[in-house]
C-alpha atoms as one frame of an Amber mdcrd trajectory, in Angstrom:
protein
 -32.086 -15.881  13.629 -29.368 -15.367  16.236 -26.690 -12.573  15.541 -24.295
 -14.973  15.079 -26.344 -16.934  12.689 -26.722 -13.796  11.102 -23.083 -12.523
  11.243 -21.722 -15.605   9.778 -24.760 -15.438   6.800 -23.703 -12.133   5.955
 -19.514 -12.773   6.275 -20.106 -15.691   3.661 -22.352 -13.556   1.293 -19.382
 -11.182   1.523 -17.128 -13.843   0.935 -18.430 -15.439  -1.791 -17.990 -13.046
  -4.455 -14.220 -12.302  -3.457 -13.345 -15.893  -3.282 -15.180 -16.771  -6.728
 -13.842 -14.281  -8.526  -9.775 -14.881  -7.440 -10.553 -18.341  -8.103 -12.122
 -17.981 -11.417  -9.021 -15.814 -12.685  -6.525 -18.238 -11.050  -7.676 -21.240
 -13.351  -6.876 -18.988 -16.088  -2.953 -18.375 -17.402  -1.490 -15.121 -15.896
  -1.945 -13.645 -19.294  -5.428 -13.995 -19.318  -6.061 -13.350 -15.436  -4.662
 -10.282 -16.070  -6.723  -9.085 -18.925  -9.481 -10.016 -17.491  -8.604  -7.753
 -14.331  -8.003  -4.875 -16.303 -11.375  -4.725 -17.939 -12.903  -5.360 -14.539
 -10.872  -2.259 -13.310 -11.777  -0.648 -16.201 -15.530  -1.191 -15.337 -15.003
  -0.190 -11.894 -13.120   3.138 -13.331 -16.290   4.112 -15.503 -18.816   3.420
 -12.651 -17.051   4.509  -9.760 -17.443   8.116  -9.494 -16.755   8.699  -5.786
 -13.058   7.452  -6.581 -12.776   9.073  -9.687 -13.433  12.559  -7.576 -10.865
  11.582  -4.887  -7.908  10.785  -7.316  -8.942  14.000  -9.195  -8.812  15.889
  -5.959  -5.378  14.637  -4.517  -3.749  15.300  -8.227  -5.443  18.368  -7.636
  -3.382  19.074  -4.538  -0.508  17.332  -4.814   0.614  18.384  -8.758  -1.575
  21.372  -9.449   0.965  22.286 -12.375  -0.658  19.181 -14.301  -3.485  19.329
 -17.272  -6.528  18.161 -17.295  -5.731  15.336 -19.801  -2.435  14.492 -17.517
  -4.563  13.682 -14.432  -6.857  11.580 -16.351  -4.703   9.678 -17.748  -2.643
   9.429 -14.614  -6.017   8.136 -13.225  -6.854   5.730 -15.856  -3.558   4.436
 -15.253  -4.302   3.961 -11.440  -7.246   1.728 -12.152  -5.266  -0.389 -14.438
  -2.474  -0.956 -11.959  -5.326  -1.910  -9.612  -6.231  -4.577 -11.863  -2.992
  -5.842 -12.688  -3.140  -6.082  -9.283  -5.886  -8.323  -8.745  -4.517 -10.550
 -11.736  -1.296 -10.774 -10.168  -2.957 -11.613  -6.956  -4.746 -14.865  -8.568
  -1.776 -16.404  -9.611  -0.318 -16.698  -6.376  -0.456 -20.382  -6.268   0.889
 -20.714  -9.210   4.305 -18.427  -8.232   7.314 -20.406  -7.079  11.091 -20.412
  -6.812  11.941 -21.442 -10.335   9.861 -19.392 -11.790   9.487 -16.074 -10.094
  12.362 -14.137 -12.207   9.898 -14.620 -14.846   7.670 -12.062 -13.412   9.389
 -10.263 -11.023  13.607  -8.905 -11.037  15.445  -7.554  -8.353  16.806  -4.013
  -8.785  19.502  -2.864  -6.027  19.423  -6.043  -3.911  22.906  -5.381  -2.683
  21.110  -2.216  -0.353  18.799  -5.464   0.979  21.345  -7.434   1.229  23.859
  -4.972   2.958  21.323  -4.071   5.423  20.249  -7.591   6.312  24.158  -9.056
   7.075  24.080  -6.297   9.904  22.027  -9.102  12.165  19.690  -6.326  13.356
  17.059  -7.385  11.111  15.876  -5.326   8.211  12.521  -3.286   8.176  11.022
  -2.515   4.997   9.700   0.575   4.394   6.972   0.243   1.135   3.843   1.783
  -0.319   0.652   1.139  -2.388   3.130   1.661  -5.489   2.788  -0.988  -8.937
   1.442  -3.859  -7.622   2.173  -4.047  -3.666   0.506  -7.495  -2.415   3.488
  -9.346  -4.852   6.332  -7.607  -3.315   6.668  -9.396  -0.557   5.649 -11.823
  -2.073   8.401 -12.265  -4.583  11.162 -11.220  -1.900  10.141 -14.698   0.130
   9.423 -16.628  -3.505  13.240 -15.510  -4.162  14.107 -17.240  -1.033  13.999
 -13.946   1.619  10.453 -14.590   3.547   9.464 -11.886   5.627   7.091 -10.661
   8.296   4.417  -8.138   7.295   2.053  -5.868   8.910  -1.684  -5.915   7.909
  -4.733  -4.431   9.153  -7.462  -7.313   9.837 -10.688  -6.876   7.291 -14.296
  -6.611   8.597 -15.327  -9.891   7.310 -12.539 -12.951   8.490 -13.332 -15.316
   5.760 -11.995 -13.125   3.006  -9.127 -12.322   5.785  -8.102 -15.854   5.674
  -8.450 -16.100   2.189  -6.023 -13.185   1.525  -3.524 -14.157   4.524  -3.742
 -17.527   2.841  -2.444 -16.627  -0.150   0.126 -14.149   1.379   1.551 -17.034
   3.125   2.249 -19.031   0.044   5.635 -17.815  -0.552   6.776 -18.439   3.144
   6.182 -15.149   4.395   3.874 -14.340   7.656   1.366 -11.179   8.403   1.108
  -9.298  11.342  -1.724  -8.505  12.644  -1.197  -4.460  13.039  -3.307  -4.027
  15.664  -1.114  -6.828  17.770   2.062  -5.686  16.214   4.941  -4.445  18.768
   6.117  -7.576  20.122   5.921  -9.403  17.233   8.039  -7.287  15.024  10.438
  -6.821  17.667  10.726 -10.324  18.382  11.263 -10.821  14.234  14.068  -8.273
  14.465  15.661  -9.339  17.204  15.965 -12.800  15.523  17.870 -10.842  12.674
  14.621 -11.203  10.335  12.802  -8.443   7.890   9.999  -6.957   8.607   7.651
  -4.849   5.790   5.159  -1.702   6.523   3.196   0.119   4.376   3.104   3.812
   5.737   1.502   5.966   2.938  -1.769   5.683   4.408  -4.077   8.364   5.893
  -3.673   7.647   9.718  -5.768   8.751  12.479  -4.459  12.106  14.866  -3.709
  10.328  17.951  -1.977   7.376  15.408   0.411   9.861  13.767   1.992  12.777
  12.998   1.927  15.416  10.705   4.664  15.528   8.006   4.114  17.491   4.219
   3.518  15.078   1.483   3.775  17.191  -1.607   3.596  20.398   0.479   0.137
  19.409   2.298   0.887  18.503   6.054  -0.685  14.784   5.954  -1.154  12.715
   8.798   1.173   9.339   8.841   1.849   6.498  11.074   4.651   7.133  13.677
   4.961   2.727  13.490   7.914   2.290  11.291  10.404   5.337  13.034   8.888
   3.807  16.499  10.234   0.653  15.542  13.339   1.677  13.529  14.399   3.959
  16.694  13.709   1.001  19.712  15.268  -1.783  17.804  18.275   0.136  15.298
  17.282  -1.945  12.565  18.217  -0.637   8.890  15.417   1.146   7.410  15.267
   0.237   2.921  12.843   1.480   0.913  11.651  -1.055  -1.179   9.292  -0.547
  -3.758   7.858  -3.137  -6.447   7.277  -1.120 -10.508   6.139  -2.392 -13.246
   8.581  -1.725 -15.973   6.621  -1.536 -19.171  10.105  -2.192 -21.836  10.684
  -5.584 -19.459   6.969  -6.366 -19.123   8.302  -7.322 -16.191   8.068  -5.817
 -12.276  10.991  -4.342 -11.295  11.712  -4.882  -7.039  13.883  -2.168  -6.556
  15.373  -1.713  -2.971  17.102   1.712  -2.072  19.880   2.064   0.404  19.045
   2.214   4.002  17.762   5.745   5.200  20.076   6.378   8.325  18.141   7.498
  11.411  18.192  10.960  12.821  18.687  11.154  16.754  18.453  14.392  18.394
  18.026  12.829  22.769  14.389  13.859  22.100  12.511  10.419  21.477   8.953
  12.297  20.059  11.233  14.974  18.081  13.320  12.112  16.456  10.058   9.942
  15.706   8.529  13.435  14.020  11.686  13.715  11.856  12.456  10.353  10.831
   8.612   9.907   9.956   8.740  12.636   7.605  11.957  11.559   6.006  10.233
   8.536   5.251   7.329   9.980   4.125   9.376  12.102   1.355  10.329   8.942
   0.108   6.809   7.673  -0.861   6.093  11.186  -2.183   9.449  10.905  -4.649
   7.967   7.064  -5.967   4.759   9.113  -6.401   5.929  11.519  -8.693   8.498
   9.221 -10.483   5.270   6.761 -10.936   2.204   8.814 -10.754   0.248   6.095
 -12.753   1.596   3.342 -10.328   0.542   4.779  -6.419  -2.919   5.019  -4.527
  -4.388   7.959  -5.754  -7.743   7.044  -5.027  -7.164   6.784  -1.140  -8.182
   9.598   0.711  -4.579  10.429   1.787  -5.041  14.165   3.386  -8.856  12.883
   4.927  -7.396  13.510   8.956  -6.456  17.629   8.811  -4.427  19.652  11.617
  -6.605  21.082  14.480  -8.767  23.950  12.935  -7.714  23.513   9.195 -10.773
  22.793   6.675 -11.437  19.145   4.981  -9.963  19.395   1.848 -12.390  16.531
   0.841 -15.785  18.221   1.478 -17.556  19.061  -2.129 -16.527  15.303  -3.425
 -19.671  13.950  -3.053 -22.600  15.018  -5.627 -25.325  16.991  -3.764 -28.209
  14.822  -2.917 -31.643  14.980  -4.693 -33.568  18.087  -4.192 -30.546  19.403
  -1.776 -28.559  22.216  -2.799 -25.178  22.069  -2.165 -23.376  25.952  -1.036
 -19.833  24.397   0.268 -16.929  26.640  -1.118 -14.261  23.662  -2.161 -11.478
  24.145   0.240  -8.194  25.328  -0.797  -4.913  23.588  -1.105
């Protein structure tokens, strides 16, 4: 078998269960889908251990005044926003113009709004708060498509599917990787533009800004961008609102940009102002953000992993790492 027989075998094994399983919960009403997610998260929660340790590790660091009950329940909470997630995620297809109030209301559009009549474009700064793949989603269903950045997955077919359905509401992703002229081609045509920056980002990829006290590495894209172009910066975040039942799309006024004449000085600064922001939408919805991603993983030169005793000791291996400190 040739490796590209083999390549494409293994891409569609991959595939198969990830297309299957959206499909399955999209036949069923967004009710149902969404049950059904839970209890898959909910499986995934009890047999997952290796996340269980990270989220209990960055609560850990990040909110060390919490209890022991607090963080598990902030953790049980993650996993069910993951599968309300996925269940959103299904109905995709089913989402459209007439009917997208019904799941999803604007909160602060004016900031949006204001931001976009400047005719600079508008870039969205988000996170991996409530249930991020439907906030862009519902901007374009409520007739404001944007551009979005995303980084490419191993396997293409399961790319395709998920660009597929990203697409549906008239919206078009960016291949990260490929992204500068692209977004400043979007801008410059007065259009929006979304990044998700509260990621874990490699040294030479970022800086280092504190993100509840704990210098973590984040992408330098969206002040790169923000700083070459002078398009508005707005926060915009999508919550799940448990009174409404409803998600909440909340934008927040534009964040102005600090200049100082020193380019790499003003991306450092600007970064971290945007990072506080993510860090404020993490405490006001602990339950809600990525808790489970490795977020402090890339460290300053010569300061310990703060990840290192995670991982059970193997079989017959005794295990004499000293946790590292906060």
């Amino acid at each position: 078998m040739s490796d590209k027989v083999r390549s494409g075998f293994r891409n569609f094994v991959e595939f198969a269960p990830a297309w299957l399983l959206v499909k399955l919960l999209g036949v069923l009403p967004r009710g149902g889908a969404i049950s059904v997610s839970k209890l898959i998260a909910r499986v995934v929660h009890s047999l997952h251990g290796r996340l269980q340790r990270t989220a209990h590790r960055n609560l850990i660091l990040a909110m060390p005044e919490l209890g022991e009950e607090d963080r598990r329940a902030i953790i049980e909470g993650v996993f069910r926003n993951l599968g309300r997630l996925l269940g959103e995620f299904s109905q995709f297809p089913r989402i459209t113009p007439e009917n997208i109030s019904d799941l999803v209301i604007y909160d602060g559009f004016e900031n949006y709004e204001r931001a976009a009549d400047l005719g600079r474009g508008v870039l969205l700064m988000t996170g991996h708060v409530g249930a991020w793949e439907l906030c862009a989603f519902a901007h374009g269903a409520y007739g404001h498509p944007i551009s979005f950045l995303v980084r490419p997955l191993d396997n293409p077919l399961v790319d395709r599917l998920l660009n597929r359905y990203r697409e549906l509401s008239g919206n078009r992703t960016i291949d990260k990787n490929k992204a500068v002229r692209p977004v400043l081609e979007a801008l410059k045509r007065g259009e929006g533009v979304g990044l998700l920056i509260d990621v874990n980002t490699l040294a030479d990829q970022g800086v280092f800004c504190d993100f509840f006290g704990i210098p973590a590495c984040s992408t330098t894209g969206l002040a790169v961008f923000a700083l070459r172009s002078n398009a508005p910066v707005i926060p915009g975040f999508l919550i799940w609102d448990e009174s409404l039942k409803k998600h909440r799309l909340r934008f927040e006024p534009e964040i102005p940009l600090v200049r100082t004449g020193d380019f790499k000085e003003e991306v450092r600064i600007n970064t971290a102002r945007f990072t506080g922001v993510i860090e404020e939408y993490a405490r006001r919805y602990p339950d809600q953000w990525l808790w489970i991603h490795k977020r402090w993983h890339t460290r300053p030169e010569g300061e310990p992993d703060l990840y290192g005793t995670l991982e059970p000791a193997r079989p017959n291996q005794t295990s004499v790492k000293v946790e590292a400190g906060a």
